[in-house]
N, C-alpha and C positions, 0 to 999 in steps of 0.2 A: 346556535349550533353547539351541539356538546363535544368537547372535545375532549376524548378517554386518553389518559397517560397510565401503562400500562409496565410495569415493572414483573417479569419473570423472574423468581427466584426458586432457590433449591436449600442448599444447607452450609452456608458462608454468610451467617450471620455477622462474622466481622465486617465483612465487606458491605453488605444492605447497608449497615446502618450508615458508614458512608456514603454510601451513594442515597441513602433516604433525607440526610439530611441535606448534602446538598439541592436535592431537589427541595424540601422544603424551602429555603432561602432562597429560590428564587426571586430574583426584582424584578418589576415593572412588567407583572403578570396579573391578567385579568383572570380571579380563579374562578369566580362564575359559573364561566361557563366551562369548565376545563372538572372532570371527574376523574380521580387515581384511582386505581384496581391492584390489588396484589394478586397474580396469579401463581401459587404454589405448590412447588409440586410434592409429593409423596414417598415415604420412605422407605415400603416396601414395593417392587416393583413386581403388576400384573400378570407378568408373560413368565420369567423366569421364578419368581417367589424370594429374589433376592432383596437384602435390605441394604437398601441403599447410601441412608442416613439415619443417623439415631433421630429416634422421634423430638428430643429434646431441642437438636438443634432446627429443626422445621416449626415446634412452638416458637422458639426463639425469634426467628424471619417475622413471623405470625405479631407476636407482641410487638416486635421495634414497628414496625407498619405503622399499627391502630395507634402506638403512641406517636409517633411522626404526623400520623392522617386518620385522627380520630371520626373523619365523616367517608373518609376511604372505606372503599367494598372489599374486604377477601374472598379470594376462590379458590378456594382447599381441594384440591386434588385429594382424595382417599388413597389413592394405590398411588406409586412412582409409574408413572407414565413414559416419561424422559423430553426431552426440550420440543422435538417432534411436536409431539402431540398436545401438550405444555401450548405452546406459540400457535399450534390450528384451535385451540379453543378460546384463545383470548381473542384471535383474528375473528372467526365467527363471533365471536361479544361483540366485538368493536364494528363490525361493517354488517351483520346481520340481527343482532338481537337488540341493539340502539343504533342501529342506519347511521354513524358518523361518515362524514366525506372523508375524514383520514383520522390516524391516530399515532398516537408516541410511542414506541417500544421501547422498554429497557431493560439492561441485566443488571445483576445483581455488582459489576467489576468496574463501571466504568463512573468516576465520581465528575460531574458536573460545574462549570463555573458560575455564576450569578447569571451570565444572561444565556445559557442554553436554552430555554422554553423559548424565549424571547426571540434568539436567533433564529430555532425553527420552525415559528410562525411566520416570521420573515421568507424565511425558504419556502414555505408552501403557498405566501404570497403571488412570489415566483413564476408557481410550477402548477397552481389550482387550477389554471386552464389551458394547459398543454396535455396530451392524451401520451408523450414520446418520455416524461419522467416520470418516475413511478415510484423510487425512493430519494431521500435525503436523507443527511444528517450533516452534525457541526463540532464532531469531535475531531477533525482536521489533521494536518501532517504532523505525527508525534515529531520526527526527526528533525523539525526545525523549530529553532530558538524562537522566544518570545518579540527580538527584535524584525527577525521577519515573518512574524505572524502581526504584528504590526503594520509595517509593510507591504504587505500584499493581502490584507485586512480582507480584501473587498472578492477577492480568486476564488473562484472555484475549483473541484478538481474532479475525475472521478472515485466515485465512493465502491471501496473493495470491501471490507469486511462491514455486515449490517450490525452495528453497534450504536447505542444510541438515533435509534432511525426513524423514521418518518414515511407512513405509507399510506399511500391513496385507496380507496377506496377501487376507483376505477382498475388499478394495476393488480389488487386483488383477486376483482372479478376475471381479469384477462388471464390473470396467470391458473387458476384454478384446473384447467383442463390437466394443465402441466402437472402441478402440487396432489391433484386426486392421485394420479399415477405413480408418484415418489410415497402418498400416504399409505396405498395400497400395499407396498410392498415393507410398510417399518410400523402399521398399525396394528400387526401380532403378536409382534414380538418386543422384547429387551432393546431399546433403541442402543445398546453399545453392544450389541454381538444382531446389527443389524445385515441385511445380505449383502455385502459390498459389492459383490461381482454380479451379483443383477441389476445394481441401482446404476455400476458405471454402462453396463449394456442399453438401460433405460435410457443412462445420458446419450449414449452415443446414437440411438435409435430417434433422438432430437435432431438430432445433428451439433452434439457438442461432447466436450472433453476436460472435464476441469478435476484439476489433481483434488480427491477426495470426496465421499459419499455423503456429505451432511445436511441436513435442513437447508442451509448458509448458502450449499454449493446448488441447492436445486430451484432454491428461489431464484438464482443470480442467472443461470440458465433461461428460468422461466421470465426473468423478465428481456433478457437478450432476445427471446425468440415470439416474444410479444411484442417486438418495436418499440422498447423503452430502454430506455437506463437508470444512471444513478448517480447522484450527485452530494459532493461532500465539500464544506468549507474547506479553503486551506489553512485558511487562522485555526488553532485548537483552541474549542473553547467546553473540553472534556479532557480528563486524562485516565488512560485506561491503567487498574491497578490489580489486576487477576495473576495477582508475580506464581501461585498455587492453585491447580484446578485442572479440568480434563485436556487442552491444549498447551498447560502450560507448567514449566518448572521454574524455582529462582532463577539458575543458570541460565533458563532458554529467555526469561524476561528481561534478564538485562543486559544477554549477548544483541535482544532486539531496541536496547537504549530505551526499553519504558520507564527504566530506574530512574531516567535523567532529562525526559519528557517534564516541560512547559505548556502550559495552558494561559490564555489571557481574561483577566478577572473584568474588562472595559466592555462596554456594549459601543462595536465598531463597527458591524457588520450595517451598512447602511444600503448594496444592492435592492434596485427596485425592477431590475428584467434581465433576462439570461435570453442569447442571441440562440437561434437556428444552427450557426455554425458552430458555437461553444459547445450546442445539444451532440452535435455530429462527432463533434471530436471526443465525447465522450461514450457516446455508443459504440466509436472504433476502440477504447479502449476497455469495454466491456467484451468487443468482441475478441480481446486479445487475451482474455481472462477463458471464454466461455469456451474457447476452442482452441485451447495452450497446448492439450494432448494429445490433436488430431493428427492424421497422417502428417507427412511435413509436404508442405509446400514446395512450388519450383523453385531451385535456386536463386539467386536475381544473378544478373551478367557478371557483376563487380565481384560477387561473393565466389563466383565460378572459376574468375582469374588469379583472385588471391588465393582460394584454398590452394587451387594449383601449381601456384609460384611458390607460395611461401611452406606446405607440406605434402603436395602431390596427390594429398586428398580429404577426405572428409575432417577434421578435428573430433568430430562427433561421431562419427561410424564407432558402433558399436558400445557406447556410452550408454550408464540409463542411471537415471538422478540418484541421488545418494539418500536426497531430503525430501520429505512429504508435500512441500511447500516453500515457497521461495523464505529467501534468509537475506534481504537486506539493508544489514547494518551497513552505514554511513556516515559520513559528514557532508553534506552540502552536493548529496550527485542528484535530488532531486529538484537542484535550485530553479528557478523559472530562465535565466539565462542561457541556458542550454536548448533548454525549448523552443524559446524565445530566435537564436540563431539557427537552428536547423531550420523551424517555421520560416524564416527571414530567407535566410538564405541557401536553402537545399542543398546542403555539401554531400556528394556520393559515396565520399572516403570521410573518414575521422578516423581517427587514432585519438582514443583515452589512454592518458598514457598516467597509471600507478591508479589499479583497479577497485583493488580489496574483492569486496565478494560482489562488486559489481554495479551498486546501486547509478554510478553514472551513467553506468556503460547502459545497463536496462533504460535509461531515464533516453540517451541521445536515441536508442535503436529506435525506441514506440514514435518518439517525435519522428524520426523518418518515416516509420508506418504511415503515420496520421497526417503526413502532408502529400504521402503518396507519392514516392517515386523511388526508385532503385538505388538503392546505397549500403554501403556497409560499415559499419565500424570494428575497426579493430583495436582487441583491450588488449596491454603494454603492461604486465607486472611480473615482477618473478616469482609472485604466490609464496612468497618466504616470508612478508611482516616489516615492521620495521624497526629499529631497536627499541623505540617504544612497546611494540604491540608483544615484545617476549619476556617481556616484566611481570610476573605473576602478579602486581600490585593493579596490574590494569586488566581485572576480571571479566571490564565487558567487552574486552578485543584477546585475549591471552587464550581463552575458554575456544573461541571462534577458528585459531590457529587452527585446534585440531591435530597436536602433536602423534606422529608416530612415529615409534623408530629413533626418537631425537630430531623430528624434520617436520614441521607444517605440513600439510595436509588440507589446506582450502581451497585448493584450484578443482578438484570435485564440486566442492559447496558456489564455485564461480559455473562451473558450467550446466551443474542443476539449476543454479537461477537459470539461466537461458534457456534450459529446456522446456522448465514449466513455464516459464513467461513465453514463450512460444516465437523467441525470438533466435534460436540455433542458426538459419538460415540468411541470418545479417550480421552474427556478430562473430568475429575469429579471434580465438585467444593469440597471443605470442607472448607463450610463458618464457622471458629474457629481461635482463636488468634494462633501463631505458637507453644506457650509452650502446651493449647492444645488441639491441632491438635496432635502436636507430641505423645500424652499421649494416643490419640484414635488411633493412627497408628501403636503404639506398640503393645497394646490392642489386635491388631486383625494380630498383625503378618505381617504389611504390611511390607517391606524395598523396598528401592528405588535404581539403576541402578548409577542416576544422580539425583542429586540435587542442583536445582541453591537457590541461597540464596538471597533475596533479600526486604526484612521487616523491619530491621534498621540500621541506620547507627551510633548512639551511642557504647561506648566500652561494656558497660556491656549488652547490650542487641544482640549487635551483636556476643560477648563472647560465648553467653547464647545459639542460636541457631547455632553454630556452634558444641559447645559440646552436644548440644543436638541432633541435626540432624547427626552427624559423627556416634550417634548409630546404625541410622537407617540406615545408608548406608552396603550396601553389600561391603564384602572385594572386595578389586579390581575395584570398585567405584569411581567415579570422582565428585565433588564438587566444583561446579560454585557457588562466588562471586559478588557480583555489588559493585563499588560506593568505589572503593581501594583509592580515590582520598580525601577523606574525613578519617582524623586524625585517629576520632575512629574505624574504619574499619579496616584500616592497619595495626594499633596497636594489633586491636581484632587476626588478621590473621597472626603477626608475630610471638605474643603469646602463640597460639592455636600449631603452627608449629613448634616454639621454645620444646614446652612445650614434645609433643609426639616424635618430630624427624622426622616428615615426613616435607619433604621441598614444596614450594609453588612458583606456578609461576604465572605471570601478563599478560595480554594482555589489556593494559589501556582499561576501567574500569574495566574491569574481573580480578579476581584473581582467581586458584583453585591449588586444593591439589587432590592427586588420594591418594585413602586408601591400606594401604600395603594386598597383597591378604593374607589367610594364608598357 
């Protein structure tokens, strides 16, 4: 079988040759059977007459290639096409003009470690004879350190942006019905002064709703509404470095921690089958992608009582995102142990308590979606920072504030995540410091299921909402930690456990304690 690894590029010659060589250096690849294509595109574009790239730097692409992959094919685009069209002719090469059963995609931004090929031959292992996956890849959770990519070597996860990807054949032909319809309407014209307001009617005429009109957004669609999904390692074993380019600025690449993005150089990934249920849980969170901007849903019971106790009505009535796209930076809100205890144990209430722009709060709410039953979480921050994050020296959180006036300005950037994540109808802000928060959630009677903890890392203040929050917690209760790794934390939690007798366990960074039921 030939197997076509296919590299899209444009006019970011710095960046190909990166990413060329790392593919070169692949290990423990059979190249054989494996054929690289450079598909390039063009520097004056067709539709409008604009030039899009100086011709020098599309020779440029052109040369570092042949030198990289002296027995490599180029495919010269003449005219600037744009990515569209670009990616439907490399697609037709790959599944119609050499019949392959799948094939590799890549761009010119995302540089590769030694066993990437490797890994996603593994992955298509996998998935060659399931008709419900349709893409992979194995460029994995930027936001998490090499220690648990390590770790959790073996995790899957769902795969959101197609980067470094892997597509079947099959899911090609399935999606086509869909993708002729999105080509129809961007094969005229300038793919960046494309119709947007027809393309999101088209989406919705599918029955989806996903923030933005791209290629990206109509595949992800098309394969949601084809009965497949998409699947991404959790290990990185890519790191994306497009810090300049059409989605991206310095600024915005390292308010998103690309700058600080880990990759593992080991061939770990050793899965040999992915369950029915793993596929399910990923399709629900495809569907939470593909239908983010729909009408909004019934309220659920939980969500109907708090908004009403705690603001007498909606938090979101009359709200509409600020950002094109979710923004979330992090540390450790997409850890598996959150997952891990909603899955386990179904808590109806949570309270995350010290949010930022969200990324826990996002992580706990989909786990409730995807186990299926009625709850809510409510996020606990004062959307102010913390004396850390007002340091100009700390770029990739300082930027993120969003100063106006003299005053942070994130708690927009917190509730546009929840809008486009499509999860408004589960998660309720309460913009108050945690002592209180905690003082109004007694107030009215709230207690919580789970509560992860995560506002300071000092002893007495981490002390502070530990005792203070263990009130709120229902007997039988479990109580998520961050940040065990830092002195006064530990100390606060060995304290706390010493002090009552209930014992405490770790899963680096997570610490938690379950409350004795009575």
């Amino acid at each position: 079988m030939n197997i076509p690894i296919i590299i899209l590029s444009f006019n970011r010659p710095n960046y190909l040759s990166q990413v060329l060589q790392s593919l070169r250096l692949q290990e423990d690849v059979d190249w054989s059977n494996i054929s690289v294509h450079l598909f390039q595109d063009g520097e004056i574009n067709r539709f409008s007459g604009l030039t899009k790239a100086e011709k020098s730097s599309i020779d440029e692409c052109c040369r570092l290639f042949e030198d990289n992959f002296p027995d490599g094919i180029v495919h010269r685009s003449k005219d600037n096409i744009g990515i569209a069209l670009n990616f439907d002719r490399a697609e037709h090469f790959a599944f119609e003009e050499i019949n392959s059963e799948f094939a590799i995609f890549l761009e010119d931004d995302l540089i590769l470690s030694p066993f990437y090929i490797k890994t996603m031959l593994k992955l298509y292992a996998l998935i060659k004879d399931r008709d419900d996956v349709g893409y992979f890849a194995a460029y994995g959770v930027h936001r998490a350190a090499n220690t648990d990519h390590l770790r959790f070597h073996n995790d899957l996860v769902a795969l959101e942006h197609n980067w470094a990807f892997g597509l079947t054949k099959r899911q090609w032909s399935k999606s086509r019905p869909y993708i002729d319809q999105y080509l129809n309407l961007v094969k005229d014209v300038d793919y960046t002064e494309r119709p947007h307001e027809k393309i999101r009617q088209l989406f919705a005429s599918w029955g989806g709703a996903m923030a933005g009109s791209s290629q990206d957004v109509a595949k992800t669609l098309a394969c949601y509404f084809t009965g497949s999904t998409k699947i991404n390692t959790f290990a990185a074993f890519a790191k994306y470095i497009g810090e300049t380019g059409v989605h991206f600025t310095p600024q915005h690449f390292k308010a998103l921690g690309y700058d600080r993005s880990e990759f593992l150089t080991q061939d770990v990934f050793t899965r040999t089958s992915i369950s029915d249920s793993e596929v399910e849980q990923f399709r629900d969170a495809l569907k939470s992608f593909a239908t983010a901007g729909l009408s909004r849903p019934p309220t659920t019971v939980h969500a109907r009582r708090l908004a009403s106790s705690l603001f007498g009505r909606d938090p979101y009535d009359g709200f509409e995102p600020t950002i094109s796209a979710p923004i979330l930076h992090g540390w450790n809100g997409d850890h598996k142990s959150l997952v891990e205890a909603v899955r386990s144990r179904k808590p109806k209430v949570i309270f995350d308590v010290g949010v930022w722009l969200g990324q826990s709060t996002a992580t706990l709410a989909k786990a409730q979606i995807h186990a299926q039953f009625d709850g809510t979480v409510i996020a606990i921050d004062p959307f102010l920072g913390s004396p850390q994050h007002w340091s100009p020296a700390r770029a990739d959180v300082h930027d993120l504030l969003n100063f106006k006036h003299g005053r942070p300005n994130f708690y927009e950037t917190f509730l546009s995540n929840m809008v486009l994540l499509g999860l408004r109808e589960r998660v309720f802000p309460l913009a108050q410091t945690t002592t209180n928060a905690a003082a109004i959630l007694a107030k009215h009677e709230i207690r919580a299921d789970l509560i992860h903890l995560d506002a300071h890392s000092t002893y007495s203040d981490v002390l502070r909402d530990i005792e203070t929050y263990w009130d709120l917690l229902e007997p039988g209760g479990l109580m998520i930690g961050d940040d065990f790794q830092f002195p006064g934390v530990s100390r606060a939690v060995v304290h706390f456990s010493d002090r009552i007798g209930v014992s405490y366990s770790v899963s680096f960074p997570k610490w938690q304690m379950v409350k004795p039921s009575l």
